[in-house]
Biopython code that builds the backbone (N, CA, C, O; Angstrom):
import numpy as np
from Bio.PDB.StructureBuilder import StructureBuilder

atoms = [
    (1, "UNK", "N", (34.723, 62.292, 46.560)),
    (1, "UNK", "CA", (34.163, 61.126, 47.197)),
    (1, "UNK", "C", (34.335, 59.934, 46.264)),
    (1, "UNK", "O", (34.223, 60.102, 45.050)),
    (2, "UNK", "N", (34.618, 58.662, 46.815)),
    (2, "UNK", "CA", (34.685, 57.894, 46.090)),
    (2, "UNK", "C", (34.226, 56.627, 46.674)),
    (2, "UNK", "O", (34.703, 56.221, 47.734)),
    (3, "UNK", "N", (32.986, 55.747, 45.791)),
    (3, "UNK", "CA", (32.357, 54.593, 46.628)),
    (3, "UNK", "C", (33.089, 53.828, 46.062)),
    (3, "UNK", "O", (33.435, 53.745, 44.883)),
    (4, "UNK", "N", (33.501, 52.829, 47.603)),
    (4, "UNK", "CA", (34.489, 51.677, 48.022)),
    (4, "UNK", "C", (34.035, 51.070, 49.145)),
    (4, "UNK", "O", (34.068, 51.637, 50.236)),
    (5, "UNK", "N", (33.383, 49.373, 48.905)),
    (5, "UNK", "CA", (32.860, 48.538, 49.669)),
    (5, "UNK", "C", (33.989, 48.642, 50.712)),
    (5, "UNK", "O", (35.098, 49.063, 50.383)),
    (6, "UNK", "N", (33.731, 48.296, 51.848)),
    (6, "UNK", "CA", (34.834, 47.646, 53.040)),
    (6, "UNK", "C", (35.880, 47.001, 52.798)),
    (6, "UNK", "O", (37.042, 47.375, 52.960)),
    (7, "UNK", "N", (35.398, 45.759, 52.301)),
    (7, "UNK", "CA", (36.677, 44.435, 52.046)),
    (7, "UNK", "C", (37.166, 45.185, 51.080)),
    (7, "UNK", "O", (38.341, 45.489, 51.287)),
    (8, "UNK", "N", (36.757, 45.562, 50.192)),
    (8, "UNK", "CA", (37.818, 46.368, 48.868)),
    (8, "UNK", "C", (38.846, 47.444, 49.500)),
    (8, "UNK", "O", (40.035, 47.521, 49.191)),
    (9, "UNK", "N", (37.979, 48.505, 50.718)),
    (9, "UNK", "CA", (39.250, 49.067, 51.103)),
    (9, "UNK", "C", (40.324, 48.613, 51.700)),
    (9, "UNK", "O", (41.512, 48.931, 51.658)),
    (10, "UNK", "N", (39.529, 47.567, 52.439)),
    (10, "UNK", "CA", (40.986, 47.087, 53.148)),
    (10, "UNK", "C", (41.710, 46.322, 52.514)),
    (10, "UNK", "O", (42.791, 46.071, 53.046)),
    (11, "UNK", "N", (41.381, 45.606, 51.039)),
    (11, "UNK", "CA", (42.611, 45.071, 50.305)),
    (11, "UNK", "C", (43.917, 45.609, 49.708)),
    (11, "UNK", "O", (45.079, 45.257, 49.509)),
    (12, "UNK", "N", (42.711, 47.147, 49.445)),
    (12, "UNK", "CA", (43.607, 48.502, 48.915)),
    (12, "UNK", "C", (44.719, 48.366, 49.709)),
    (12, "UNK", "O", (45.681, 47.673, 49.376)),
    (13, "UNK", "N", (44.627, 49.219, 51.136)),
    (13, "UNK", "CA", (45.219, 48.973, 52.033)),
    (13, "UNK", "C", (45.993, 47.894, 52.342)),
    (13, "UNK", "O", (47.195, 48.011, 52.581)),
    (14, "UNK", "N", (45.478, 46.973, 52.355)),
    (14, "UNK", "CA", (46.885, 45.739, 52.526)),
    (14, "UNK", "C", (47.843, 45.376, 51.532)),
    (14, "UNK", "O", (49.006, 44.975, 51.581)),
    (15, "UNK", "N", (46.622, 45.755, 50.149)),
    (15, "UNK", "CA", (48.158, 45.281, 48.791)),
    (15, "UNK", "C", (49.326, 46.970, 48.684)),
    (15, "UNK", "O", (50.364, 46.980, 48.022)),
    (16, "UNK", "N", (48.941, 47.895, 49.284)),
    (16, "UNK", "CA", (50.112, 48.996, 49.252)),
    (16, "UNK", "C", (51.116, 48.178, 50.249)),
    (16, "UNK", "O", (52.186, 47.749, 49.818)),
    (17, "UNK", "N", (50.697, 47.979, 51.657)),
    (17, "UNK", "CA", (51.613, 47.242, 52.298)),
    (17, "UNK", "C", (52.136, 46.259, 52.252)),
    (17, "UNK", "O", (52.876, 46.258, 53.235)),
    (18, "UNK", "N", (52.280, 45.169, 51.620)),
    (18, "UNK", "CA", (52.838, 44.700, 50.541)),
    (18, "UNK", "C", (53.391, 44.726, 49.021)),
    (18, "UNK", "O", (53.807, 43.754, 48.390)),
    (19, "UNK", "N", (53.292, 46.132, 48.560)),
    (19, "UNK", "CA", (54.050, 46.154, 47.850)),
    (19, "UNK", "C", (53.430, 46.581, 46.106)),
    (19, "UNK", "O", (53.806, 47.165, 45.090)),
    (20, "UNK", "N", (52.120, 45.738, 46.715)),
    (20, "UNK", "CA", (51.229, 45.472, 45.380)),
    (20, "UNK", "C", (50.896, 47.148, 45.041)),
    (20, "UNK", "O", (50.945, 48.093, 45.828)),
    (21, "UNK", "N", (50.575, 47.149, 43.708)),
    (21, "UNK", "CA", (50.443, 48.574, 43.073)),
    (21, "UNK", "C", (48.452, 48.678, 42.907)),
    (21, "UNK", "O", (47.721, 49.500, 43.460)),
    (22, "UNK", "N", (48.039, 47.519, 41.949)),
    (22, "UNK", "CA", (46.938, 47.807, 42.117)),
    (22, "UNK", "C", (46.254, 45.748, 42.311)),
    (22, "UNK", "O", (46.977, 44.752, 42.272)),
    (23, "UNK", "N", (45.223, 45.772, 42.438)),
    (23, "UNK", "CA", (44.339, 44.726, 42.495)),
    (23, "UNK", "C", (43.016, 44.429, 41.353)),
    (23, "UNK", "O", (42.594, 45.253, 40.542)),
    (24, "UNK", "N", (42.615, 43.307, 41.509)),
    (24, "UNK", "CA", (41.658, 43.334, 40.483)),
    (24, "UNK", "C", (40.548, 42.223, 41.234)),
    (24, "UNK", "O", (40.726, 41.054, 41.576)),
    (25, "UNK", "N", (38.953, 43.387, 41.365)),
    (25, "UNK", "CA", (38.083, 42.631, 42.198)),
    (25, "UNK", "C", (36.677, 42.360, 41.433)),
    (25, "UNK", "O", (36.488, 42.863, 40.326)),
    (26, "UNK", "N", (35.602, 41.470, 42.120)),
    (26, "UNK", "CA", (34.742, 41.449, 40.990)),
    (26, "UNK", "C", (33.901, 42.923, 41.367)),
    (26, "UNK", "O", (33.485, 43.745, 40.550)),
    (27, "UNK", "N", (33.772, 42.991, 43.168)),
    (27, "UNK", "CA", (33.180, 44.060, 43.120)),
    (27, "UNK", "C", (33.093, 45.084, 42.550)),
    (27, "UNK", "O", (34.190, 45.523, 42.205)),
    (28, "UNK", "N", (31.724, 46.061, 42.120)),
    (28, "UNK", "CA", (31.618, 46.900, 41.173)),
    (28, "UNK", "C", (31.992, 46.707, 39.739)),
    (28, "UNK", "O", (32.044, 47.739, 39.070)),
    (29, "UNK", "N", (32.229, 45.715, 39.217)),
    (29, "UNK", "CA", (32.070, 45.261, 38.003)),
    (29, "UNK", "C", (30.928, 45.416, 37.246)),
    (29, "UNK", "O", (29.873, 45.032, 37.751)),
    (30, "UNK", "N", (30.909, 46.061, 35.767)),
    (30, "UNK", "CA", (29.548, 46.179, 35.018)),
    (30, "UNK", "C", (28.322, 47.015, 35.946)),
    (30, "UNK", "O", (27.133, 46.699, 35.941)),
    (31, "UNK", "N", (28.764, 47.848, 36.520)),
    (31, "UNK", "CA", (28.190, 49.184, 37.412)),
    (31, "UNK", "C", (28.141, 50.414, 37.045)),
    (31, "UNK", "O", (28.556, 50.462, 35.887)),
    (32, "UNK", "N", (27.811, 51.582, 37.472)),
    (32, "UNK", "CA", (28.263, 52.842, 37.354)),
    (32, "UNK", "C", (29.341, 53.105, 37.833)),
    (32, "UNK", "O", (29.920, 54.046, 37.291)),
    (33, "UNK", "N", (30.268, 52.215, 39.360)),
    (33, "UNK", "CA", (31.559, 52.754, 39.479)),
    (33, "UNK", "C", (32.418, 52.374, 38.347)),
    (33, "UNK", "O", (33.302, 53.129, 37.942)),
    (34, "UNK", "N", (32.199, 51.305, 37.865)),
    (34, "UNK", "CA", (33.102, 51.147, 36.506)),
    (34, "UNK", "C", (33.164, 51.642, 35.411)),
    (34, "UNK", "O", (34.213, 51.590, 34.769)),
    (35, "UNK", "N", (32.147, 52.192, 34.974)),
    (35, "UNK", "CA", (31.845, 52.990, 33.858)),
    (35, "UNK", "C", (32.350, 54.889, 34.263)),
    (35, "UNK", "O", (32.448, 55.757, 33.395)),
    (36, "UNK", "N", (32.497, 55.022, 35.172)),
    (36, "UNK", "CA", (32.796, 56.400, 35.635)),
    (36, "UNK", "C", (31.605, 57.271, 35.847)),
    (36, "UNK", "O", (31.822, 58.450, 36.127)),
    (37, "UNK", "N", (30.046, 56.737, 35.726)),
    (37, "UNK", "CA", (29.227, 57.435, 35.706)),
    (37, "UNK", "C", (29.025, 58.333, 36.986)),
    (37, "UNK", "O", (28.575, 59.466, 36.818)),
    (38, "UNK", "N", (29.464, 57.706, 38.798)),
    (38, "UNK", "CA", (29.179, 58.685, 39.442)),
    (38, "UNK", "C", (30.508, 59.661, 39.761)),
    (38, "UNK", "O", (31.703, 59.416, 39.924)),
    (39, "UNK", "N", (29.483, 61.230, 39.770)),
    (39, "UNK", "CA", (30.595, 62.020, 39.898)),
    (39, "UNK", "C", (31.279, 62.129, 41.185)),
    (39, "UNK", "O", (30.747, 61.966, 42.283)),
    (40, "UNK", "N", (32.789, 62.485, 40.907)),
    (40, "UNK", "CA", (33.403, 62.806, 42.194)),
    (40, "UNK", "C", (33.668, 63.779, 43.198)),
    (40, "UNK", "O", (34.189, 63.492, 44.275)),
    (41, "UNK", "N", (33.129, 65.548, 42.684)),
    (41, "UNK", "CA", (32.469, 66.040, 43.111)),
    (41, "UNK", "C", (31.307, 67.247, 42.515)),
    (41, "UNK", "O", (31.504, 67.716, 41.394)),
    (42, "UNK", "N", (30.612, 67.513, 42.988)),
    (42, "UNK", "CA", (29.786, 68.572, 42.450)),
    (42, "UNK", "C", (30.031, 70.350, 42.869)),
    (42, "UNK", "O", (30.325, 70.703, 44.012)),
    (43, "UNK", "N", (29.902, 71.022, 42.068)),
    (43, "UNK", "CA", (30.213, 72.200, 42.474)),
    (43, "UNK", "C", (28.964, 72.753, 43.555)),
    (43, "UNK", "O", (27.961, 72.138, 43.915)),
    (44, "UNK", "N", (29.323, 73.858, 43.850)),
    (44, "UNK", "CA", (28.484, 74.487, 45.402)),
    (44, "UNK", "C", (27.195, 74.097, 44.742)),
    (44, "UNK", "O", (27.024, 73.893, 43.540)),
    (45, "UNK", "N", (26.046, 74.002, 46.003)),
    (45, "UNK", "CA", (24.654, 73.709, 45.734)),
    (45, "UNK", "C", (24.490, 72.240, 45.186)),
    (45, "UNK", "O", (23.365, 71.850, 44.874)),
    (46, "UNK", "N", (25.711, 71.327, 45.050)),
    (46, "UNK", "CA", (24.981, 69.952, 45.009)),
    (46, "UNK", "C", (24.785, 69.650, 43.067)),
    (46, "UNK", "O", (25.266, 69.998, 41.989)),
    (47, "UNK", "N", (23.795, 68.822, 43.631)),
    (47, "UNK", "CA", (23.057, 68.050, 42.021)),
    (47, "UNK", "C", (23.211, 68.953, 41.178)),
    (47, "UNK", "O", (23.929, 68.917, 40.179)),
    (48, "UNK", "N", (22.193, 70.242, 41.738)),
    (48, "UNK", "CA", (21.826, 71.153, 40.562)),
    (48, "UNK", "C", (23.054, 72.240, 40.735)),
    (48, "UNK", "O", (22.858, 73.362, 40.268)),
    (49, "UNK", "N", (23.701, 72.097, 41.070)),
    (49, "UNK", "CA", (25.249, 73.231, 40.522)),
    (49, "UNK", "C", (25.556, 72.370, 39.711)),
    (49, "UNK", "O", (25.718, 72.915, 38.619)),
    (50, "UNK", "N", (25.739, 71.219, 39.658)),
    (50, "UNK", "CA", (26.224, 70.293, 37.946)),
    (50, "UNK", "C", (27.499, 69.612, 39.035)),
    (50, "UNK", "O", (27.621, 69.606, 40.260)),
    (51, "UNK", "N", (28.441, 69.000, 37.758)),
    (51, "UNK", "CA", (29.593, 68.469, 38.026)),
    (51, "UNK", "C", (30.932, 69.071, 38.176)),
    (51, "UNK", "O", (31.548, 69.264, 37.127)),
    (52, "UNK", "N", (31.204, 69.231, 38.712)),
    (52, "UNK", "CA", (32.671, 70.139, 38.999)),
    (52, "UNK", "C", (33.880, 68.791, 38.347)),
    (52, "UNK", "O", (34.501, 69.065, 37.320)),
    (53, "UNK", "N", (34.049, 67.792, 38.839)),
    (53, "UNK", "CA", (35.194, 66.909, 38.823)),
    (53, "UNK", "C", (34.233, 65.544, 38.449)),
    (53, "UNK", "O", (33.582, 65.230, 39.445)),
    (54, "UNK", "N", (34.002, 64.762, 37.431)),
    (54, "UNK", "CA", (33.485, 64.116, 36.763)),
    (54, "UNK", "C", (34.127, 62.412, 37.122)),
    (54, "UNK", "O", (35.320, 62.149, 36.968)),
    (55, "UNK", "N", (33.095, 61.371, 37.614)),
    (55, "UNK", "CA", (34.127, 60.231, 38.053)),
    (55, "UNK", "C", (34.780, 59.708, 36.606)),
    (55, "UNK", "O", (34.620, 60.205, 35.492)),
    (56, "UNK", "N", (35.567, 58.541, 36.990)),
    (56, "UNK", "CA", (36.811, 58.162, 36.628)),
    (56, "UNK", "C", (36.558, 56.670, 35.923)),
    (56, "UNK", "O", (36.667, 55.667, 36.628)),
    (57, "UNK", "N", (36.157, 56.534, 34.269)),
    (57, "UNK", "CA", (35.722, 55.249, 33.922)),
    (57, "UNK", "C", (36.988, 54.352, 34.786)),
    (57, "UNK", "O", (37.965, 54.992, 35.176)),
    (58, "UNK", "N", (36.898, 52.719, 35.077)),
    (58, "UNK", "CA", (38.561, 52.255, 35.413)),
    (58, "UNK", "C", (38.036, 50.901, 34.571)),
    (58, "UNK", "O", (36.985, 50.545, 34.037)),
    (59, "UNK", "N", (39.795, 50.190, 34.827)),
    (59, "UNK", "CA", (40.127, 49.664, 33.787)),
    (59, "UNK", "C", (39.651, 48.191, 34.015)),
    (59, "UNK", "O", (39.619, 47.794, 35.180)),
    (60, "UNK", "N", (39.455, 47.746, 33.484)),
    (60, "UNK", "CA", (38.816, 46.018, 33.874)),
    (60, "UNK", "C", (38.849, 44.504, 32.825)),
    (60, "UNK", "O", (39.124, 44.469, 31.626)),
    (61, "UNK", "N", (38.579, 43.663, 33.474)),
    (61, "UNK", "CA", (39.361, 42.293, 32.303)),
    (61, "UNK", "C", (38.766, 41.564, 32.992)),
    (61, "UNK", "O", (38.318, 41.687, 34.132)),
    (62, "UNK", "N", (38.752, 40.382, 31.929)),
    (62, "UNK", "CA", (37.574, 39.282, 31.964)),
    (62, "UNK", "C", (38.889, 37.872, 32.550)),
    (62, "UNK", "O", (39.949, 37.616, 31.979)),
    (63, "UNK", "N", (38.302, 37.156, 33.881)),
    (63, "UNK", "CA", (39.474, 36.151, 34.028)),
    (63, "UNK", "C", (38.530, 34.908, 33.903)),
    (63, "UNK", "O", (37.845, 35.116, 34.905)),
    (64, "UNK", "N", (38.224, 34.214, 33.575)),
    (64, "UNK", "CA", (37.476, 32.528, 33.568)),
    (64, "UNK", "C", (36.049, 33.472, 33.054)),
    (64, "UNK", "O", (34.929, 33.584, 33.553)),
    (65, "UNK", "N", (36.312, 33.719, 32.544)),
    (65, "UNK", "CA", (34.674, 34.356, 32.244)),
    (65, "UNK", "C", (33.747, 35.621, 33.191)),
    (65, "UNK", "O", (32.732, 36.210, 32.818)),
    (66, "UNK", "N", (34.312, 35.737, 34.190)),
    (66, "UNK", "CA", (34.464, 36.583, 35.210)),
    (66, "UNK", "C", (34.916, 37.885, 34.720)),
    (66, "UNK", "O", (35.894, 37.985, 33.980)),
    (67, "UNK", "N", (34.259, 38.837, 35.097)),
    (67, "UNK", "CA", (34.205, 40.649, 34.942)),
    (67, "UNK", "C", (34.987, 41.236, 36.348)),
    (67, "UNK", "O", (34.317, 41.512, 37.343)),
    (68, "UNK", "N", (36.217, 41.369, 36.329)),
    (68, "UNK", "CA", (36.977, 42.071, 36.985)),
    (68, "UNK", "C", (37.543, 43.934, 37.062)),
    (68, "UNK", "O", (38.036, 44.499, 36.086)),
    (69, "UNK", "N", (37.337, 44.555, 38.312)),
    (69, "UNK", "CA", (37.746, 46.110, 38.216)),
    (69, "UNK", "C", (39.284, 46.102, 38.734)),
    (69, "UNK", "O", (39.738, 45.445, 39.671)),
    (70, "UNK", "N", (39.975, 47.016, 37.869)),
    (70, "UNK", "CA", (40.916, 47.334, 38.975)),
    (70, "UNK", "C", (41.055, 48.440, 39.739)),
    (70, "UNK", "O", (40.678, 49.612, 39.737)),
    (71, "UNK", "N", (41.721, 47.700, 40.401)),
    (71, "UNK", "CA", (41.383, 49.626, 41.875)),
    (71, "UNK", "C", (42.847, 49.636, 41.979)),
    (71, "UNK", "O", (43.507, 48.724, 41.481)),
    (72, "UNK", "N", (43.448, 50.728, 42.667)),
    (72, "UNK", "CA", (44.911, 50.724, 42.862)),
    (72, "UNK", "C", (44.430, 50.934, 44.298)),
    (72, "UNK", "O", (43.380, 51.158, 44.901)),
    (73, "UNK", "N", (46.398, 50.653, 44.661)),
    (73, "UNK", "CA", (46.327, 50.640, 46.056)),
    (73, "UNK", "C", (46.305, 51.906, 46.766)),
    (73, "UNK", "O", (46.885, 52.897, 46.321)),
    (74, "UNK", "N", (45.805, 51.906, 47.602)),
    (74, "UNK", "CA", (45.963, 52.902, 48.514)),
    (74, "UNK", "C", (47.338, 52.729, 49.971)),
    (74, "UNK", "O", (47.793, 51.720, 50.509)),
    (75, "UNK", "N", (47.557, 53.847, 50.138)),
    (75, "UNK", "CA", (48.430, 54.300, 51.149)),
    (75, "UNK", "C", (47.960, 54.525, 52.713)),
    (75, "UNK", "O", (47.570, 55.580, 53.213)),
    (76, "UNK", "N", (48.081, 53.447, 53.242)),
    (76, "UNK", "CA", (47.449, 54.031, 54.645)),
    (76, "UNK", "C", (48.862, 54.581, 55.893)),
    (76, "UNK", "O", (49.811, 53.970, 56.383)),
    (77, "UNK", "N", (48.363, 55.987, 56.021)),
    (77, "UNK", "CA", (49.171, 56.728, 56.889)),
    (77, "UNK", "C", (49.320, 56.959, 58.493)),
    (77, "UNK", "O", (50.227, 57.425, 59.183)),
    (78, "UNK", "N", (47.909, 56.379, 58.811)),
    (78, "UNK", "CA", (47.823, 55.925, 60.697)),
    (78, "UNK", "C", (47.130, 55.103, 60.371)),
    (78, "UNK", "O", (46.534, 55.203, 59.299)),
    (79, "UNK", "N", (46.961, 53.906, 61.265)),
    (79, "UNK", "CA", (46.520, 52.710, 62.048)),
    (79, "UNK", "C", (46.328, 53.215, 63.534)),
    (79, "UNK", "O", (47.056, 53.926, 64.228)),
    (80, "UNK", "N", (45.133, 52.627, 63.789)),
    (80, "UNK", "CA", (44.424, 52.961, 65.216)),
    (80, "UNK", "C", (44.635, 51.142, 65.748)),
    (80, "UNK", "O", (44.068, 50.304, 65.047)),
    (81, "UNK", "N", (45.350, 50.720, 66.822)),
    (81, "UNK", "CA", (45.212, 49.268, 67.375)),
    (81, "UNK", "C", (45.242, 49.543, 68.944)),
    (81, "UNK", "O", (45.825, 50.224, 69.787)),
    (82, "UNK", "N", (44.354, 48.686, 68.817)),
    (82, "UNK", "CA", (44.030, 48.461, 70.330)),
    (82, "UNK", "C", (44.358, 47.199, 70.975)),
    (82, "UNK", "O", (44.048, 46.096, 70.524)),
    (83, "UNK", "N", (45.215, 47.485, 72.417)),
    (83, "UNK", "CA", (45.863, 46.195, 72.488)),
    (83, "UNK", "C", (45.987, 46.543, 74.307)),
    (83, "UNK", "O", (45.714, 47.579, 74.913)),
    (84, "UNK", "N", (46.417, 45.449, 74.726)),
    (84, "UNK", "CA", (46.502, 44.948, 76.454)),
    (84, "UNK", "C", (47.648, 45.806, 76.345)),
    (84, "UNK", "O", (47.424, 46.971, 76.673)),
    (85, "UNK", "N", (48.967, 45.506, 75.924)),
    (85, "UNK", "CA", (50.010, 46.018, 76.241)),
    (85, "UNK", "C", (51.130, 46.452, 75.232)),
    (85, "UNK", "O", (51.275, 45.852, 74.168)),
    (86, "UNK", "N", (51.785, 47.334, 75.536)),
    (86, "UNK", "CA", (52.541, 47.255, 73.844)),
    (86, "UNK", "C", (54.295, 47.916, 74.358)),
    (86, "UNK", "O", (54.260, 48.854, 75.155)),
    (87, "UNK", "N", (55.410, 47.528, 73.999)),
    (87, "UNK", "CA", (56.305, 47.989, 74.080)),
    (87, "UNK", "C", (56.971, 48.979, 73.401)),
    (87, "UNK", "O", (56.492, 49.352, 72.330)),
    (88, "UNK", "N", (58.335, 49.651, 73.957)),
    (88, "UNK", "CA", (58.588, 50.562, 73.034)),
    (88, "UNK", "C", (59.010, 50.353, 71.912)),
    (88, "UNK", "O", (59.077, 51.426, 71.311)),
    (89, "UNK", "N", (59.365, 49.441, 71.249)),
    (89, "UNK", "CA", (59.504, 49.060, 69.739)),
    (89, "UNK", "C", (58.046, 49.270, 69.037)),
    (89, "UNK", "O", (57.820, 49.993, 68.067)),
    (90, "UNK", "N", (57.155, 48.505, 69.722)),
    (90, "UNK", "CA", (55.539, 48.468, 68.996)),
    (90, "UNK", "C", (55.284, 47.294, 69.182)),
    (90, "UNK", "O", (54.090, 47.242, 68.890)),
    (91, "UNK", "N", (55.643, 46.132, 69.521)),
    (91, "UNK", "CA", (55.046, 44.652, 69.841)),
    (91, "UNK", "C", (53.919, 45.101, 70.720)),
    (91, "UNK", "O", (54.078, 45.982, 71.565)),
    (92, "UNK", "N", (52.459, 44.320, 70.459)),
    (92, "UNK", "CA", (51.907, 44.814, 71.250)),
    (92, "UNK", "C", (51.613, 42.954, 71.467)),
    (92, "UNK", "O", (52.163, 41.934, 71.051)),
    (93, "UNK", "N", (50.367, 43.293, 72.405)),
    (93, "UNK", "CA", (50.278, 42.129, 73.472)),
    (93, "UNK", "C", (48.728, 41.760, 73.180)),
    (93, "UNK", "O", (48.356, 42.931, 73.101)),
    (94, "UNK", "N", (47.756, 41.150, 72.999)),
    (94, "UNK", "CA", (46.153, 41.123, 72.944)),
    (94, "UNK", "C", (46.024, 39.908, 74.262)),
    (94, "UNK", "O", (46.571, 38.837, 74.525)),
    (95, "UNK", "N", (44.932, 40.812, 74.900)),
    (95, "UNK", "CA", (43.942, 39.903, 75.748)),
    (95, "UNK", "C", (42.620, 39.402, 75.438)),
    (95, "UNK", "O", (41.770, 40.175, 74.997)),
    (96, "UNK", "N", (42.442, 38.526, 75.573)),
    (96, "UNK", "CA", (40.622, 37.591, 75.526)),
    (96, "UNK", "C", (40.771, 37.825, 73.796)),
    (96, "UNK", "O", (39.884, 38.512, 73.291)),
    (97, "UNK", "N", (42.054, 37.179, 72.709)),
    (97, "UNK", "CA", (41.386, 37.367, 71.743)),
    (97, "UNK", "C", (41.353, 35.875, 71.214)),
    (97, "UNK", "O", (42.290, 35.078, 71.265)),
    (98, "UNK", "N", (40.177, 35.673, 70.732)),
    (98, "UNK", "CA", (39.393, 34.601, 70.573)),
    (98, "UNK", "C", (40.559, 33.317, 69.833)),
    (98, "UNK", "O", (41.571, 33.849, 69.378)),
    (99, "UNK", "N", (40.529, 32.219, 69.723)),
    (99, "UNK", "CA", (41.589, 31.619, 69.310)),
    (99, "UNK", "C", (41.054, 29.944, 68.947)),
    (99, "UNK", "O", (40.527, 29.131, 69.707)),
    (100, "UNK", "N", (41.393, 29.821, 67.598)),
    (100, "UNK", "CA", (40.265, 28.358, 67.308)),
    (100, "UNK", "C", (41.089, 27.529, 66.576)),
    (100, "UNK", "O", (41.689, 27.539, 65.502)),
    (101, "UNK", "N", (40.895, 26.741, 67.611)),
    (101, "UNK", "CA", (41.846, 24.949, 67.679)),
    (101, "UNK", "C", (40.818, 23.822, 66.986)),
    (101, "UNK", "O", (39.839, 23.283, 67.503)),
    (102, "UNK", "N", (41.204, 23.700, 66.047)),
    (102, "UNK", "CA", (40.439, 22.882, 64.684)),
    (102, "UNK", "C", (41.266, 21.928, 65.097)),
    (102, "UNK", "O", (42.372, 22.121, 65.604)),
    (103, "UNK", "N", (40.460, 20.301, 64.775)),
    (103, "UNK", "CA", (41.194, 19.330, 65.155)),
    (103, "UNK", "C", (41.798, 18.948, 63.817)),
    (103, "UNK", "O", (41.164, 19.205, 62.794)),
    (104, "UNK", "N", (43.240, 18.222, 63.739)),
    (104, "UNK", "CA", (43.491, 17.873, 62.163)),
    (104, "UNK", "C", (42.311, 16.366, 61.675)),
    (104, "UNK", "O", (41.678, 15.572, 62.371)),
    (105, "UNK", "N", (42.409, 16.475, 60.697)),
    (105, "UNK", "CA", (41.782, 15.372, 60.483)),
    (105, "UNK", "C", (42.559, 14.428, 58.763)),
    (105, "UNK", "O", (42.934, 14.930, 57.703)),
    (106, "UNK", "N", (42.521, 13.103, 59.178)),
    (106, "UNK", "CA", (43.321, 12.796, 58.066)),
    (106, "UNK", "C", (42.789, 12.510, 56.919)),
    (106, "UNK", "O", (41.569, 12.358, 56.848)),
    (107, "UNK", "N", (43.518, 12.396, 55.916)),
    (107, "UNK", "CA", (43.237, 12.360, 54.303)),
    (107, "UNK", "C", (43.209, 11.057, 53.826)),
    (107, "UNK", "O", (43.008, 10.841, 52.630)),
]
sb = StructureBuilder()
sb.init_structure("model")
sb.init_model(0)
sb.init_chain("A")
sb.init_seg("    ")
for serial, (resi, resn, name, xyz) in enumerate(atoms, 1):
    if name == "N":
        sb.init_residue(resn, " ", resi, " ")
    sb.init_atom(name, np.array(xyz, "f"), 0.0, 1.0, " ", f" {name:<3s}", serial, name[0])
structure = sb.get_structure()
């Protein structure tokens, strides 16, 4: 098991698909996920069977004064999308999706 806020997974996820190897976020900075303190799994019976696989200190750097983790990317292998219509290539089509026309305004 491994704790990973939302937006962090899905950056994971988007910097593999692009290319990116790993990222560097503030989340979990100066924590127990950074330090490696929680474990990743426990042997049968939980708490009290102990630690089987022990978490993973990771690596981290200071940018403007700021405490940064890095996470690597992850690999995502299905995508679930939901869409009006989709062809056989994969273009798909969206209905009623929301769409916001900001007026320009000058400088």
């Amino acid at each position: 098991m491994e704790l990973v806020p939302q937006g962090t997974l899905a950056e994971r996820l988007r910097a593999h698909a692009a290319g990116i190897p790993a990222i560097f976020t503030p989340t979990g900075a100066s924590t127990a996920v950074e330090e490696g303190a929680i474990p990743i799994r426990y042997h049968e019976g939980g708490v009290s069977g102990g630690v089987k696989i022990p978490g993973v200190k990771k690596e981290f750097r200071e940018f403007n004064g700021r405490r940064y983790v890095l996470e690597h990317a992850i690999a995502g292998d299905v995508a679930f999308v939901r869409a009006w219509k989709v062809d056989e290539v994969g273009n798909t089509v969206f209905r009623f999706a929301l769409l916001c026309n900001l007026p320009m305004t000058r400088l």
